[in-house]
MARKESE-166339 format. One record per residue (C-alpha): residue number from 1; z, x negated, y negated. Coordinates in steps of 0.02 Angstrom, whole numbers, plus 32768, in hexadecimal, padded with zeros to 4 digits. Example, Ala and Ser with C-alpha at 12.3 -4.5 7.8 and 13.67 -1.06 7.14 Angstrom:
  seq     w     u     v
    1  8186  7D99  80E1
    2  8165  7D54  8035
This chain:
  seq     w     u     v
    1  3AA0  1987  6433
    2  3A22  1A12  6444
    3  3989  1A02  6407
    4  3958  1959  6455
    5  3926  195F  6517
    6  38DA  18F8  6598
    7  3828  1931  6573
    8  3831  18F4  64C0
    9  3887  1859  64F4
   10  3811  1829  6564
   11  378E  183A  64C7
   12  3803  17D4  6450
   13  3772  177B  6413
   14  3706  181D  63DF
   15  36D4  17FF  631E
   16  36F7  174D  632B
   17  3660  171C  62BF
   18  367D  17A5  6234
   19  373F  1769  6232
   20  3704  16B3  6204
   21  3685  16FB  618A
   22  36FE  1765  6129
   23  378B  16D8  6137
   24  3707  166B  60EC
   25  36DD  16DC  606D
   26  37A8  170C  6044
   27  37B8  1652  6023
   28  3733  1649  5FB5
   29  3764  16D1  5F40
   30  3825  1692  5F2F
   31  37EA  15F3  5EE4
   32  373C  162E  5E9D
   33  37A1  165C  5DE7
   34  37FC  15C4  5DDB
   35  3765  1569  5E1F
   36  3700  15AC  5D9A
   37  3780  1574  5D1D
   38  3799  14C9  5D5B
   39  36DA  14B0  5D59
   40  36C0  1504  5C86
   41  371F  1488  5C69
   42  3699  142E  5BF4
   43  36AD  14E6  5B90
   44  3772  14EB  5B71
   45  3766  1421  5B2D
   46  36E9  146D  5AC0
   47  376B  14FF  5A86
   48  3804  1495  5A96
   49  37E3  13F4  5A95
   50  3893  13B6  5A51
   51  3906  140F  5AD0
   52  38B7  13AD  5B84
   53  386C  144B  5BDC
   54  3847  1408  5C80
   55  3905  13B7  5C75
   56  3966  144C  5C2C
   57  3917  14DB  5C8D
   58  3933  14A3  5D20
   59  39F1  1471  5D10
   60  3A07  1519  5CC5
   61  39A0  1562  5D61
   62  3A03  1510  5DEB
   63  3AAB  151A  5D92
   64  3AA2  15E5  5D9B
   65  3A59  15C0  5E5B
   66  3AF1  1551  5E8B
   67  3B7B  15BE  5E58
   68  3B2B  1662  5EA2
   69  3AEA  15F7  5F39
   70  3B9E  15CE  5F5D
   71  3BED  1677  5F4E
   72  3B5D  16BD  5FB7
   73  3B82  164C  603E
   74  3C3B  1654  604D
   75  3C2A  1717  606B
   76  3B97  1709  60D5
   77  3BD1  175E  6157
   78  3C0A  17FB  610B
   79  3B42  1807  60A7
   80  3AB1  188D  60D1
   81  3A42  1809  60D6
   82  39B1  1887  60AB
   83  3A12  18BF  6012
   84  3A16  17FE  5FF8
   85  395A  17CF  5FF9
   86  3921  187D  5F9F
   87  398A  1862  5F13
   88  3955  179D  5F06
   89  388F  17C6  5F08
   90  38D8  186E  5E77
   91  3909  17E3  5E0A
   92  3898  1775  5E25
   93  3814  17FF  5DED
   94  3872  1834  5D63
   95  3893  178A  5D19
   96  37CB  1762  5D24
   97  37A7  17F3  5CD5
   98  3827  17C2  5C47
   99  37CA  1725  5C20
  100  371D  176E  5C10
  101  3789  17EF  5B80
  102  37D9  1774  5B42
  103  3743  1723  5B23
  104  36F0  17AB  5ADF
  105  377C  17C4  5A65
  106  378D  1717  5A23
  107  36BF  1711  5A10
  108  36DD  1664  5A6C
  109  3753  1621  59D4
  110  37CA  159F  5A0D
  111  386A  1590  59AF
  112  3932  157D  59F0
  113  393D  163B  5A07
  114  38B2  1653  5A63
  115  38EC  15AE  5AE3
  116  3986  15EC  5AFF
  117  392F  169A  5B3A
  118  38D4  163A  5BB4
  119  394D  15DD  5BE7
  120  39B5  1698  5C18
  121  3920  16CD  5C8D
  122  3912  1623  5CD9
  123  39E9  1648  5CFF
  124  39B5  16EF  5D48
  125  393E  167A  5DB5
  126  39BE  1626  5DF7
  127  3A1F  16B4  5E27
  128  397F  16EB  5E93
  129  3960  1657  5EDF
  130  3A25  1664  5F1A
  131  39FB  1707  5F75
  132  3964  16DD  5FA0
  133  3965  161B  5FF0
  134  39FE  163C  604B
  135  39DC  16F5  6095
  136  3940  16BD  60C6
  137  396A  161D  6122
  138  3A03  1665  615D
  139  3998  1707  61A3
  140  3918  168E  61F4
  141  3997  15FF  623F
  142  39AA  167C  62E9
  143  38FA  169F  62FD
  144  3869  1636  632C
  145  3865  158A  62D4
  146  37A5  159E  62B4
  147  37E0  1636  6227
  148  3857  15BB  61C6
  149  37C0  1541  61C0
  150  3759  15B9  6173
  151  37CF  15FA  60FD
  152  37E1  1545  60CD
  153  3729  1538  60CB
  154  3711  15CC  604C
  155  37A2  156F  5FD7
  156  3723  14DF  5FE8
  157  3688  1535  5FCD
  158  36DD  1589  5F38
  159  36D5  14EF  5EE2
  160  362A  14C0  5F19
  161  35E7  1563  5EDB
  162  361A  154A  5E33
  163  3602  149D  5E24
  164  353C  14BF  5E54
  165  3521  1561  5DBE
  166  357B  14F5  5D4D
  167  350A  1471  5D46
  168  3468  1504  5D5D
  169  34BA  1548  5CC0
  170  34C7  14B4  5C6B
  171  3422  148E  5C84
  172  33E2  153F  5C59
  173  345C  156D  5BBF
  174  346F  14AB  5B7C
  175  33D8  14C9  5AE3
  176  3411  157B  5AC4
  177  3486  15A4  5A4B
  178  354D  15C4  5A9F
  179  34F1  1591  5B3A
  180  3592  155E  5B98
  181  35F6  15F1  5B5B
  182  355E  165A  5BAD
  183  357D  15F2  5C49
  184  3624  161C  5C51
  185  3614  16C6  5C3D
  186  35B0  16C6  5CD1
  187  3629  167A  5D3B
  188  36A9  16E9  5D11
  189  363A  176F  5D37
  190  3607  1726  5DE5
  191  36CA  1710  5E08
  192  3706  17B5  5DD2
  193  3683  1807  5E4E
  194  36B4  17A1  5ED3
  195  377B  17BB  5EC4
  196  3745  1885  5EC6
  197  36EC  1849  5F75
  198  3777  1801  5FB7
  199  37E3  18A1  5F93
  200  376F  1905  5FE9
  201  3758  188A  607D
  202  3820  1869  60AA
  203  383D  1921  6080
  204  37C1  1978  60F2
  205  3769  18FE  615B
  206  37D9  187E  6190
  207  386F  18D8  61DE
  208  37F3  1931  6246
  209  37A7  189D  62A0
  210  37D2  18A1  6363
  211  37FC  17F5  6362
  212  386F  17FF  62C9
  213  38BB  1897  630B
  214  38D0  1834  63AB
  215  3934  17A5  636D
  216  399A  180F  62E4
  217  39C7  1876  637A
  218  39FC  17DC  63D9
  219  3A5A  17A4  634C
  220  3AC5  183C  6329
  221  3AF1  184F  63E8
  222  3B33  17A3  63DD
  223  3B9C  17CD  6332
  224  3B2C  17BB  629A
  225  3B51  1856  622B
  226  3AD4  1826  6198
  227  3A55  1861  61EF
  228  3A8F  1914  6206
  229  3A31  194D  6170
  230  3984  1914  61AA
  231  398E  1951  6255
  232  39B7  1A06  6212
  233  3923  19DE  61AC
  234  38B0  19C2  6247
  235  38F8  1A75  628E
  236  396C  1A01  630C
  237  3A2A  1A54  6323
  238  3AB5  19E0  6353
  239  3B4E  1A07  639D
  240  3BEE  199C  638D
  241  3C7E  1994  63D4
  242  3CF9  1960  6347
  243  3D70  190A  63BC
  244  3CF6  18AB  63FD
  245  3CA8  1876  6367
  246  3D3A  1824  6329
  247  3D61  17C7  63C2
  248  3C9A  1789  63AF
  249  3CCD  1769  62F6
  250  3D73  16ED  6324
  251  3CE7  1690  63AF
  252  3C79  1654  632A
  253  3C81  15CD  62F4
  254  3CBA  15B0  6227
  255  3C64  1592  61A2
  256  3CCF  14ED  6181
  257  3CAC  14BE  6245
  258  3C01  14DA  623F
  259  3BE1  145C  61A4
  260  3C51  13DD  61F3
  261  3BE1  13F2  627E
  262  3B37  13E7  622D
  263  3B84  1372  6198
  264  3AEE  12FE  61BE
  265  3A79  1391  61B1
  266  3AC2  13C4  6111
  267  3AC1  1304  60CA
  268  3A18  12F3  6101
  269  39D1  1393  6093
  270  3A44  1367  5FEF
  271  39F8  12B9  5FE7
  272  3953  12FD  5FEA
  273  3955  1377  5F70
  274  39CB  130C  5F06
  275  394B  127A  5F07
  276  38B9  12EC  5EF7
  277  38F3  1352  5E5D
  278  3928  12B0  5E0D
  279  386F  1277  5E0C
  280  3807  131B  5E09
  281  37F3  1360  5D87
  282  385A  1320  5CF2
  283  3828  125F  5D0F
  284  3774  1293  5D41
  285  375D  12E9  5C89
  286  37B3  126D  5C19
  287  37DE  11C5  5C6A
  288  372D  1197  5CB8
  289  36E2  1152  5C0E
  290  362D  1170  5BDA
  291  3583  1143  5C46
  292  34D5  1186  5C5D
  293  34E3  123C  5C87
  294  3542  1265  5BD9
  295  359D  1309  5BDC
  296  355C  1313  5C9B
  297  35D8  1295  5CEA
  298  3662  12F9  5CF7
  299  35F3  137B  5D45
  300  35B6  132B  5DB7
  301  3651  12E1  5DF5
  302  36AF  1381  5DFB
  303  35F9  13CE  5E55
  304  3616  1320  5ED4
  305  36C0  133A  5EEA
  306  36BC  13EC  5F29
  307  3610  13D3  5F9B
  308  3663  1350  5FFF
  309  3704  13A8  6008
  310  36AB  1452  6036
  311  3640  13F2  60C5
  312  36CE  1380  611A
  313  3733  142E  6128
  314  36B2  1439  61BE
  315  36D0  138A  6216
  316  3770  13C3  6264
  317  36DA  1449  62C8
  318  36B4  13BF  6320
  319  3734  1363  639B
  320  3702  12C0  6393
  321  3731  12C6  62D4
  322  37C5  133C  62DF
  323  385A  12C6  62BD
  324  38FF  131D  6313
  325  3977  128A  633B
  326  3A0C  129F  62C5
  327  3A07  11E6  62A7
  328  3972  11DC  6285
  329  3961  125E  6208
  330  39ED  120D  61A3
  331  3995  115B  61AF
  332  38F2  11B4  6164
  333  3946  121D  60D9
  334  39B9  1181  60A9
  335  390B  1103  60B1
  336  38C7  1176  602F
  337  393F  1122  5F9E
  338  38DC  109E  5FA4
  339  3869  1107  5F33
  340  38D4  110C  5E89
  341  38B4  1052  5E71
  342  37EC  1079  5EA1
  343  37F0  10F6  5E16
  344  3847  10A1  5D9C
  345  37D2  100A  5DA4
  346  373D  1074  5DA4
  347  3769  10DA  5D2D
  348  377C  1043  5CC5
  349  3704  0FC4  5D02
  350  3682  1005  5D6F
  351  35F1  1076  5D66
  352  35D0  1135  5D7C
  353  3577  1109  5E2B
  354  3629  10B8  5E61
  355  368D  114F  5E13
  356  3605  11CC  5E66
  357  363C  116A  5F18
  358  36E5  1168  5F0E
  359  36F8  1229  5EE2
  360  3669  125A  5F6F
  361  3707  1200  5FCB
  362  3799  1254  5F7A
  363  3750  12FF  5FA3
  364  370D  12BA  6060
  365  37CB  1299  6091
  366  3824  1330  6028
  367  37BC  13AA  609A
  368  37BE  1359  6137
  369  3871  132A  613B
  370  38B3  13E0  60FB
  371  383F  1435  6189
  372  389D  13B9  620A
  373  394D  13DD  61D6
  374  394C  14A1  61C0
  375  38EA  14CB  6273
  376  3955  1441  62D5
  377  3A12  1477  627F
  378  3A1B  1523  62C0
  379  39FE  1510  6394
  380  3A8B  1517  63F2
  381  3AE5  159A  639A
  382  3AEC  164C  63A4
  383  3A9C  16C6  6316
  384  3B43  16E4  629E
  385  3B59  161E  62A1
  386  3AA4  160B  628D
  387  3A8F  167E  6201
  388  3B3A  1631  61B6
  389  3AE2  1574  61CB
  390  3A45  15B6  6163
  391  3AB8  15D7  60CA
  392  3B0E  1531  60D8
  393  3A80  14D3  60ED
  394  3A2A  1558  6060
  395  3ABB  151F  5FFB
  396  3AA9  1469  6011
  397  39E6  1477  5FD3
  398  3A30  14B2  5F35
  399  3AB9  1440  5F2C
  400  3A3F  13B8  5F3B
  401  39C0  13FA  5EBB
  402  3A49  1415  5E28
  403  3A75  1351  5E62
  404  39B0  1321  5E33
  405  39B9  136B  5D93
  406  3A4C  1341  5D5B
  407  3A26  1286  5D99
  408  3971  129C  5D44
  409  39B9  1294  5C9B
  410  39F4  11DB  5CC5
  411  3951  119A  5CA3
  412  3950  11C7  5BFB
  413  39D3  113A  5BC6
  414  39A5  10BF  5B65
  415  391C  1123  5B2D
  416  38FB  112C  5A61
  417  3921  11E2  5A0E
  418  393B  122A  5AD6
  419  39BF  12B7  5AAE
């Protein structure tokens, strides 16, 4: 490996700070789109309110990210993982863009034609998040563990983000005249500009980072070939031995071996994303019933929701609260099932102060416990098996979120006129 000596090893942690920011702010913009979808969703009940948005969407979204997600990962190893992540944030960009035209083109009409349009860009969604999620958290399992936590922070904050101008907009655009259809158009806006940053950040900035030229150095000198692409990108020139990169390639460990190993860790992160998605945010829209705040509840449960799941992304920061026994990690995730009975009762009996608790919850352990999982799984291994763990876990998020919202249209039976 030439390129990489002991001068710049020894300043391995050079650009640390602007690494976490532009993690934080690559995280962002891969769910800011979908985010901003998720949270309008007061807008698509208003243009198709007999077809279950906030139900249909998202199946439709995470089907298209399953099936990609799972190609993606079984040929991991053979993927320029900066091809990978360019082409994700492309998509995402373009697809954004499509909804404002669409839009634009319908003059905000609803109708079957122009639902099953939407429900194409939310596929092409999918598809991005596959390259995206997985490339990212495969590219940041062999560095430091404080870069997954704020990529996972940015997903967070996505959320947040839009949950906060959605209820400004609301507020501002609820007298005018297609004041949530302005609102909207905003948001798309705002998310379309930041998917163009994100382009520009993981094209030109990050690759050039010391410390992420460090570790992607480290990685390919132990194996990892996805990262060829991005160290030519940063001016670094490898040289390989071929013979010796396949005798690296029969040393590491298998795909197969390394979820048998982490099976727990993989467990742990499909029961949290399939108990989350089965609550949030199909059951917060329709199955909460009607209190005070009117048309706000669901806002502000959704804007709840993704504050406390943004802030207890941080916890793990600080090592008193930074769960990493394996058991214990299971025990927490499986504890959290005690929730679908809370839900169900107050979505039936109780009041919006209840609901408002219980969902502050929800989002507390979804953040805390997904922080925990992805920055303990990868130590111990080296970077191919580290990068090859990302995508399996990566895989297992999306598993877990097609579970939710699949399992989200259970509590529509018994329901009157509910399909």
């Amino acid at each position: 490996m030439r390129g990489v000596d002991g001068g710049e090893s020894l300043s391995r942690l050079e650009g640390k700070f602007r690494a976490m920011v532009i993690c934080w702010v690559l995280g962002f913009g891969s769910l800011i789109s979908w985010n901003s979808v998720l949270t309008m969703g007061d807008y698509y009940y208003h243009l198709f309110p007999n077809y279950h948005p906030l139900r249909m969407l998202p199946l439709v979204n995470q089907l298209f990210s399953f099936g990609a997600t799972t190609i993606l990962t079984y040929n991991e190893s053979t993927i320029n993982t900066r091809w990978r992540n360019i082409s994700g944030y492309l998509l995402y960009f373009a697809s954004t863009f499509m909804l404002i035209v669409l839009d634009v083109a319908t003059s905000g009409r609803g109708g079957l034609g122009s639902f099953v349009s939407t429900c194409a860009i939310v596929a092409v969604f999918g598809a991005a998040n596959a390259l995206v999620q997985g490339g990212m958290i495969g590219d940041l399992s062999f560095m430091l563990p404080v870069f997954m936590q704020s990529f996972l922070a940015g997903l967070a904050a996505a959320g947040t983000l839009t949950s906060g101008l959605r209820l400004i907009t609301k507020a501002a655009f609820e007298m005018s005249e297609d004041g949530v259809r302005k609102g909207t158009m905003l948001f798309l806006a705002i998310s379309t500009f930041f998917q163009l940053l994100c382009i520009l950040l993981y094209t030109y900035f990050f690759p050039k980072l010391p410390v992420v030229k460090y570790f992607r150095a480290k990685a390919a000198s132990e194996g990892l070939k996805t990262v060829l692409g991005d160290l030519a990108a940063a001016g670094i020139e490898t040289q390989t031995d071929p013979h010796e990169d396949s005798v690296k390639q029969v040393e590491r460990l298998s795909n197969k071996q390394l979820f048998y190993q982490n099976i727990d860790y993989a467990l742990d992160l499909f029961l949290i994303f399939a108990l989350t998605l089965s609550i949030f945010p199909g059951f917060l829209y329709e199955d909460t019933g009607k209190h005070k705040l009117g048309t706000w509840y669901p806002l502000v449960l959704v804007a709840v929701f993704n504050t406390w799941d943004l802030i207890s992304r941080y916890f793990p920061l600080v090592e008193l609260l930074k769960i990493e026994s394996r058991k214990w990690l299971m025990i927490a995730t499986l504890s959290c099932f005690l929730l679908v009975s809370a839900f169900y009762f107050t979505g039936k009996y109780g009041d919006q102060g209840w609901m408002i608790f219980l969902v502050s919850f929800l989002g507390l352990v979804n953040g805390h416990l997904t922080v925990c999982v992805l920055i303990s799984a990868p130590r111990g291994y080296k970077g191919p098996e580290q990068n090859a763990l990302g995508n399996i876990l990566g895989l297992c998020i999306v598993t877990g979120i097609l579970a939710g919202v699949a399992l989200d249209w259970l509590w529509l039976i018994g329901k009157n006129n509910a399909f």
